[in-house]
C-alpha positions in Angstrom: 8.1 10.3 -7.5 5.3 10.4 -4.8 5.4 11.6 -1.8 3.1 11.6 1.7 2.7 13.2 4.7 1.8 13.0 7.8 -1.5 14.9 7.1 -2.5 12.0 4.5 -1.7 13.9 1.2 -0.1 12.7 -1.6 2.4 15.1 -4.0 3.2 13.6 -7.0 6.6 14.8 -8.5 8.3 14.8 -12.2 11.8 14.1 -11.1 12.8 15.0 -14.9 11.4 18.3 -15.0 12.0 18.6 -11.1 8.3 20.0 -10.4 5.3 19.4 -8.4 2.9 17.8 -10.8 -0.4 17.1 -8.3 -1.4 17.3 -5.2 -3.8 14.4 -4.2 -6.1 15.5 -1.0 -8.4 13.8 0.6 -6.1 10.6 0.9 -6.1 9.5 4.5 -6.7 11.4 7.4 -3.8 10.5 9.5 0.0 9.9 8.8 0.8 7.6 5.0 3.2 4.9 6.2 3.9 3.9 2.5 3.2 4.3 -0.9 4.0 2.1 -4.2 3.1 2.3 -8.0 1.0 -0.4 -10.1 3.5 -2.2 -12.5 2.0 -0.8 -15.4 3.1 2.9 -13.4 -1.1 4.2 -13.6 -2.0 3.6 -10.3 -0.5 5.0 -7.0 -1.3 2.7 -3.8 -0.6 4.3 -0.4 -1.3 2.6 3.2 -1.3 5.2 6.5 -2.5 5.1 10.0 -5.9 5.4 9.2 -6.6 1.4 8.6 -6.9 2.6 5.0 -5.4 2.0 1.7 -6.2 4.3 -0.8 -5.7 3.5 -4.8 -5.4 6.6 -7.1 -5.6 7.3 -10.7 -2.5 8.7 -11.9 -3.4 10.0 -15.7 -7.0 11.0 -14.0 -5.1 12.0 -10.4 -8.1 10.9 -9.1 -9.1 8.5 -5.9 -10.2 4.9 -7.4 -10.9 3.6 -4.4 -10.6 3.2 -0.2 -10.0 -0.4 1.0 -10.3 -1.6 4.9 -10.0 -4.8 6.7 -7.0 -4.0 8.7 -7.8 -3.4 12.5 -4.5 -1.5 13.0 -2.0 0.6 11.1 -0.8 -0.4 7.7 2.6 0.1 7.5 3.7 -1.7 4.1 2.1 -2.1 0.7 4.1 -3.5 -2.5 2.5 -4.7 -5.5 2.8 -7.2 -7.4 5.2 -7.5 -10.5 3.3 -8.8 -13.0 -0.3 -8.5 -12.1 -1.5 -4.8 -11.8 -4.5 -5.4 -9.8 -2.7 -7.3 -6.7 -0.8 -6.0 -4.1 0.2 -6.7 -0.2 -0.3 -5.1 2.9 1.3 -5.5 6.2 0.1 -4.0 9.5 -0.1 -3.7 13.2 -2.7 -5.9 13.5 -0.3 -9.1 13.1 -1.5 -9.7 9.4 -0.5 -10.0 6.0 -3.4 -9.4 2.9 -3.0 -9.9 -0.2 -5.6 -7.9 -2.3 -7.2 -7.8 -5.6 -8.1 -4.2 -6.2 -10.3 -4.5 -9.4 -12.4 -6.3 -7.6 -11.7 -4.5 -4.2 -11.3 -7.4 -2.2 -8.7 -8.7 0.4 -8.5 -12.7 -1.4 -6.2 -13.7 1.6 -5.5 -12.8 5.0 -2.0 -14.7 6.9 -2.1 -14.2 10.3 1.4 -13.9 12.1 2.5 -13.7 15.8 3.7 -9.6 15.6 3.5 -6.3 14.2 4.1 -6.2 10.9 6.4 -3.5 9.7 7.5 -4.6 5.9 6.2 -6.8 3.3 7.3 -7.3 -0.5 6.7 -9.5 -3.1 9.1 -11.5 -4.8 10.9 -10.6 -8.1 8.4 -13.2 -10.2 5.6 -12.5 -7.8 5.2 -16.1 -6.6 6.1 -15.8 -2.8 5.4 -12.9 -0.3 7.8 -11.8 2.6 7.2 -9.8 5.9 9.1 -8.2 8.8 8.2 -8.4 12.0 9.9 -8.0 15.1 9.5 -11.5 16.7 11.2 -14.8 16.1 8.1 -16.8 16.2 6.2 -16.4 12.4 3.0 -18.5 13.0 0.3 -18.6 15.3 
């Protein structure tokens, strides 16, 4: 299990053993919205109010990498099922991006009409969905 905070840390827990295995500093430096695990379980991804989303190293528990493009608070990330380098972020800004990050690019942005509070990809990883709160999807 991981866990963050609203300082931007990360505390990674083994639920069998029911102990703190790591501490992960250094994250974000305001409040993580959300966090997710790689399908293969060897990367943590975690989105907070800094406009950041930070990809870690979970045999290393080390920071992989920072990615930005948001202009507002991420508050969603899932990734995807089958493909361990792409995930799906959802923010304030009105957007939804779809990342590759290997490559640590955002390879699509979808511009909708509110904040976006939720996103998720489906079981097979074809489609993506969002919440907002608006009943008006597209600009």
């Amino acid at each position: 299990m991981a866990i963050g905070n609203n300082i931007g840390h990360i505390y990674v827990y083994d639920m069998q053993n029911d102990q703190k295995m790591h501490k992960i500093e250094d994250v974000h430096f305001k409040q993580i919205r959300d966090i997710a695990f790689t399908a293969d379980n060897t990367k943590i991804v975690s989105v907070a109010d800094d406009f950041t989303i930070g990809v870690f190293d979970l045999v290393k528990f080390q920071k992989i990498t920072s990615l930005s493009g948001h202009k507002g608070n991420i508050n969603s990330v899932n990734t995807h099922p089958k493909d361990k380098s792409k995930i799906v972020t959802g923010s304030y800004d009105r957007t939804v991006k779809i990342w590759d990050i290997e490559s640590k690019t955002c390879t699509q942005t979808i511009n909708l009409t509110a904040n976006v509070w939720s996103v998720k990809f489906s079981h097979d990883g074809e489609l993506v969905g969002a919440g907002i709160l608006s009943s008006i999807f597209f600009t």
